[in-house]
VOGU-3710 file (C-alpha; in Angstrom, 3 decimals, decimal comma):
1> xxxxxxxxxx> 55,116/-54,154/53,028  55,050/-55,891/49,293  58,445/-55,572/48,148  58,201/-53,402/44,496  61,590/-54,143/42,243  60,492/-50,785/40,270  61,050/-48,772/43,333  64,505/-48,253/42,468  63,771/-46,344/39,729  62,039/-43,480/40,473
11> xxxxxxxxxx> 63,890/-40,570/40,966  65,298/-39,578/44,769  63,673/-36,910/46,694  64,532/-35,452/49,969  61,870/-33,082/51,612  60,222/-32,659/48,764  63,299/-31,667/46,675  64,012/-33,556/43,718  67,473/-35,062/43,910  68,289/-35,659/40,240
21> xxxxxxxxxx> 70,204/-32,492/39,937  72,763/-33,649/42,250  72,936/-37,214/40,613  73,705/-35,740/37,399  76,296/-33,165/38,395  78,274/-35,446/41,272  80,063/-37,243/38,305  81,553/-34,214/37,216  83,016/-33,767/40,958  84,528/-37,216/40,748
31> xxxxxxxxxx> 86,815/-35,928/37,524  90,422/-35,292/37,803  91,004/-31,521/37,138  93,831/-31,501/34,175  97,429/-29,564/35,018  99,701/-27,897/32,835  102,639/-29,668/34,530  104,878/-31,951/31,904  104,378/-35,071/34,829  100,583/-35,870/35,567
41> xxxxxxxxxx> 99,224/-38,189/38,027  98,540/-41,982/36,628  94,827/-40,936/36,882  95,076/-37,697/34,827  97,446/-39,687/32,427  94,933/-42,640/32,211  92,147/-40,035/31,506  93,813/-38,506/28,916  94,930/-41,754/26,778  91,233/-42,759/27,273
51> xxxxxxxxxx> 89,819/-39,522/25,700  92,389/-39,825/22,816  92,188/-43,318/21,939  88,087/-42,706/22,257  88,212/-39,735/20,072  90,347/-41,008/17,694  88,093/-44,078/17,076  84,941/-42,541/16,796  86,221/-39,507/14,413  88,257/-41,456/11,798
61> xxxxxxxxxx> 85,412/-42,368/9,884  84,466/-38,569/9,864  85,891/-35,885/7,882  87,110/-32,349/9,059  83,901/-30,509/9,384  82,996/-33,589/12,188  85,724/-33,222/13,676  83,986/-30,134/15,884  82,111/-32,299/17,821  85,085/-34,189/19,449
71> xxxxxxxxxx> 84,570/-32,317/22,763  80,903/-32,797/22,611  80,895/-36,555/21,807  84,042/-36,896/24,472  81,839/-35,489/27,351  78,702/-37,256/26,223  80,572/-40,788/26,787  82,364/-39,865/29,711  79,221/-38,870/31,351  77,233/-41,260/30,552
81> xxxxxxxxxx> 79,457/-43,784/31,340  79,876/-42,139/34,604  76,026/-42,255/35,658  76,380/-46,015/33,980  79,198/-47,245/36,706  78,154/-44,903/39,560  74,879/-46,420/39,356  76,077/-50,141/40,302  76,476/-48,990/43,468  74,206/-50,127/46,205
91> xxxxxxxxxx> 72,075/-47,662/47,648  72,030/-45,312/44,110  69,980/-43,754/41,727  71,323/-44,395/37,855  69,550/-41,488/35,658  70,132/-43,273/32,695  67,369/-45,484/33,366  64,809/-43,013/33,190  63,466/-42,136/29,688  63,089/-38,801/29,380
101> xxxxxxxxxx> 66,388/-37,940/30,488  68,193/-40,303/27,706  65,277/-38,758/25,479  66,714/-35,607/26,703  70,014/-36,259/25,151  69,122/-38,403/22,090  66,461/-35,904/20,551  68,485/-32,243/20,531  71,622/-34,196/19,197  70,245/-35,967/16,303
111> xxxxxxxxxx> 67,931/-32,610/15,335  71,602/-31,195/15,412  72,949/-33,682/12,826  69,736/-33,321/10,634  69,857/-29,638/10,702  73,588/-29,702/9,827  72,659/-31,883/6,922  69,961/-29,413/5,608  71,990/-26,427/6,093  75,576/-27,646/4,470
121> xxxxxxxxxx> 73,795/-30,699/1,671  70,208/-30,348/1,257  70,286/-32,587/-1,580  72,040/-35,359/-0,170  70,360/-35,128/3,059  66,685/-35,344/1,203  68,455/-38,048/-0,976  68,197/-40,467/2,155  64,887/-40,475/1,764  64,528/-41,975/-1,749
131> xxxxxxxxxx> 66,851/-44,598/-2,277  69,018/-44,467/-6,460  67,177/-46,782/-8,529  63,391/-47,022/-6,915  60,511/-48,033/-8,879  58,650/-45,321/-9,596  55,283/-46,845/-8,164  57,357/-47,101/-4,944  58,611/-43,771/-4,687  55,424/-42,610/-2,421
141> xxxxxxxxxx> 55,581/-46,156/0,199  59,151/-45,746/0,253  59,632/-42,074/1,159  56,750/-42,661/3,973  58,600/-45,512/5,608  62,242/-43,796/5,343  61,149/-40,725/6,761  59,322/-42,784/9,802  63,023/-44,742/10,258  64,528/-40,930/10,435
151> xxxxxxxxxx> 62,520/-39,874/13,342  62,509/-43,126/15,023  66,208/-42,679/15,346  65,926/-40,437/18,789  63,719/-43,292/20,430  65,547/-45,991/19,365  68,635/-44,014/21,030  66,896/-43,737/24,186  64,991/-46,954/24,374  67,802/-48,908/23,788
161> xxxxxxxxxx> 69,875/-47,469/26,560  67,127/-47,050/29,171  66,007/-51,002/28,111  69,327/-52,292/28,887  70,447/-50,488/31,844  66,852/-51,336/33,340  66,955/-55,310/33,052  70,333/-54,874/34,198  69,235/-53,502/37,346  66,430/-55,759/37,548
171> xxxxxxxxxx> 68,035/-59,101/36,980  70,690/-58,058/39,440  67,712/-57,382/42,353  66,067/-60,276/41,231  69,066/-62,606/41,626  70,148/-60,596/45,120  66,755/-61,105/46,774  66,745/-64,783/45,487  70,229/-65,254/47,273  69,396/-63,758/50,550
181> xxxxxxxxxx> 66,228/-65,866/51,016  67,610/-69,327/49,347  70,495/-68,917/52,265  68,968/-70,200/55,530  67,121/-72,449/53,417  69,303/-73,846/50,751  72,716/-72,323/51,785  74,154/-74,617/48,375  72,218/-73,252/46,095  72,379/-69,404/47,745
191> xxxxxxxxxx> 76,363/-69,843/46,993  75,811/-70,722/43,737  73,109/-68,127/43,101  75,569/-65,841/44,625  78,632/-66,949/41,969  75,554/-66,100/38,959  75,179/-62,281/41,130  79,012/-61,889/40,741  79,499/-62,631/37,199  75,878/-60,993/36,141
201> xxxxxxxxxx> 77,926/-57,963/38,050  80,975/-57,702/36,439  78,887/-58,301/32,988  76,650/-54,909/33,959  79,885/-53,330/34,559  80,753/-54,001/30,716  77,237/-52,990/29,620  77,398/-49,674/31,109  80,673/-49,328/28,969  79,127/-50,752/26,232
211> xxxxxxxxxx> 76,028/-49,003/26,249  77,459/-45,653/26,586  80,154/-46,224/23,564  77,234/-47,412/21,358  75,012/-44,224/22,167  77,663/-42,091/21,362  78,906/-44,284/18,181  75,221/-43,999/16,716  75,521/-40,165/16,763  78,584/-40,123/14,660
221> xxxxxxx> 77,507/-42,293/12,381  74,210/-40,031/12,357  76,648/-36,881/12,206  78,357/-39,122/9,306  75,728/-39,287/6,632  74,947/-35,092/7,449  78,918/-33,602/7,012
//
């Protein structure tokens, strides 16, 4: 049977039974539940100097009235980056290389930040639109092509992390199955093709950081220009 590298991305089933359900919600299993005792575990401690230092740097920029989505932008990245890590694991499913679930998340939040912009500064919000100074012969063009950038935001969002956690996963198959057949052949060569696996690794470990922090950053700064 022809070996198919996109195979890995379609989503589990088991009898029938779709299986992305349980790959979204075992993350939330793997979270330490917080105590009200004054001494925490290292892990809970860990956890919770993460979350502040997180929410501290992606809410300075903001003023007050952002400052109500701290627990929604907090959960966002910890998720994400969550699915992101559990999904370097052999023999796993990563939901956050399938479209329509980043689309999922990427559309409702950045209709949220529009909608907050219309409700609370109208005029500032439709301001965006028309930048201070146009020509008036470009006033039509430039409207058009702003208000095309506004609603390419969600699929930019989504593209951008499906994109990079899918090459990820590729390159590292790609580089595996050229490894395991170079090493009865070539056993040189499979070494070193097994040093570029380790490092390509340990650099998809940092992307699914990355990647997560920067999906999360673009909504504040979306949630910026609307408070």
């Amino acid at each position: 049977m022809a070996l198919n590298f996109f195979d890995q991305f379609m989503s589990p089933t088991y009898l029938g039974i779709p299986l992305i359900a349980l790959a979204l919600t075992l993350p939330w299993i793997l979270f330490p539940t917080p105590s009200s005792r004054w001494l925490n575990s290292r892990l809970l401690t860990l956890q919770s100097w993460f979350i502040n230092r997180f929410t501290y740097q992606l809410l300075m920029p903001l003023n007050t009235g952002g400052h109500k989505w701290a627990t929604i932008f907090a959960s966002l990245m910890l998720f994400l980056i969550s699915l992101n890590m559990l999904g370097l694991l052999p023999y796993t499913f990563t939901p956050t290389t399938q479209l329509s679930m980043n689309m999922g998340f990427a559309v409702p939040l950045w209709m949220a930040t529009v909608l907050i912009g219309m409700r609370n500064q109208p005029t500032a919000a439709l301001g965006h639109l028309l930048p201070e100074g146009t020509p008036a012969p470009l006033i039509p063009v430039l409207i058009i092509i702003e208000t095309i950038s506004l609603f390419i935001r969600p699929l930019a969002l989504g593209v951008r992390l499906t994109a990079n956690l899918t090459a990820g996963h590729l390159l590292i198959q790609l580089i595996a199955t050229a490894a395991f057949v170079l090493l009865p052949l070539m056993p040189t060569v499979a070494i070193l093709t097994g040093t570029v696996l380790f490092l390509l690794t340990i650099l998809e470990v940092a992307v699914a950081m990355i990647q997560a922090y920067v999906f999360v950053l673009l909504l504040s700064l979306y949630l910026q220009e609307n408070v």
